[in-house]
C-alpha positions in Angstrom: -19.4 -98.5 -170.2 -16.6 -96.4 -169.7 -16.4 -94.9 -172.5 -19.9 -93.7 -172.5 -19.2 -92.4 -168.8 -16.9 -90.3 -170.2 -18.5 -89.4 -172.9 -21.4 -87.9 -170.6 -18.8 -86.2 -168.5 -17.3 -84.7 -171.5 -20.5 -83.5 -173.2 -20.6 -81.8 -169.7 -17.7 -80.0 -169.3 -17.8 -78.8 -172.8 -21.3 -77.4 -172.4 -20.8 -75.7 -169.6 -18.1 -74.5 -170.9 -20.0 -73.1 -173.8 -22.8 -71.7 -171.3 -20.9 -68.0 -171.0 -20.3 -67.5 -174.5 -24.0 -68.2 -175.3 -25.3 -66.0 -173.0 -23.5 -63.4 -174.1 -24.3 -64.0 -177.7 -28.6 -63.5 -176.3 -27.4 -60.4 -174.7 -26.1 -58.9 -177.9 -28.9 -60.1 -180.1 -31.6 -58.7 -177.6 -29.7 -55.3 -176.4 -28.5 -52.5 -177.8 -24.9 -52.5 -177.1 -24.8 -53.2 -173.3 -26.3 -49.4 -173.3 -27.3 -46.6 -175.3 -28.7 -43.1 -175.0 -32.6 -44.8 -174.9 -31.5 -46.3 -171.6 -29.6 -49.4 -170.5 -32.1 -52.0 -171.3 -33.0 -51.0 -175.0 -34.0 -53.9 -176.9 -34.5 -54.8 -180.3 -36.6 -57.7 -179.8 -39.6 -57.2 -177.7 -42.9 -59.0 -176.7 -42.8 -62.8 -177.0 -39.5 -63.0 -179.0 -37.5 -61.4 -176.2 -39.1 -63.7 -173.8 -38.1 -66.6 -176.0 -34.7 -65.2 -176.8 -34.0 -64.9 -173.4 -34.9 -68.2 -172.3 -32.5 -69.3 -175.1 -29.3 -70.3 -172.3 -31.6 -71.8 -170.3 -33.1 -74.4 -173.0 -29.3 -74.7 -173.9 -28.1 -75.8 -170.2 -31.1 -77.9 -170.1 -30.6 -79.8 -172.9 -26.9 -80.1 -172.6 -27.7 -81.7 -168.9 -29.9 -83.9 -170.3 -27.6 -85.0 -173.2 -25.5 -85.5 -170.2 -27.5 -87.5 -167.7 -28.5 -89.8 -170.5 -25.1 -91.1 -171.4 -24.0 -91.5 -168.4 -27.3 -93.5 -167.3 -27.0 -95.5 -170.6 -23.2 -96.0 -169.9 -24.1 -97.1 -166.3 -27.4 -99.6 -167.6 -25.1 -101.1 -169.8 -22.6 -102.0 -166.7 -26.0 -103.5 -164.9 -25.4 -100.6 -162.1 -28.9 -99.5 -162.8 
């Protein structure tokens, strides 16, 4: 029980964690270096892609609370708490 309580907490802390990095990773892949001379939100990936691509930290934090919430409610099922 405890151990997967902590295991959920950790998953968390790490993903969060990893949340900034991420995003930044999307904003390189989609932008032109922060700015350029065709204004500041050229983009090499446009249409659906970019849409996709920018949703990309948001299907991350999602799954990583998920990943989250589900140890911790197996961790607390286990303990008969739920």
């Amino acid at each position: 029980m405890l151990g997967n309580l902590l295991g959920g907490f950790i998953v968390i802390l790490v993903g969060v964690n990893l949340i900034s990095p991420i995003a930044d990773g999307v904003a390189d892949a989609r932008y032109i270096n922060g700015t350029s001379t065709l204004g500041t939100n050229a983009s090499y990936v446009t249409g659906a892609a970019g849409t996709i691509l920018g949703l990309t930290p948001l299907f991350y934090a999602l799954g990583i609370m998920s990943a989250g919430v589900a140890l911790t409610v197996g961790g607390l099922r286990n303990a008969g708490v739920m």
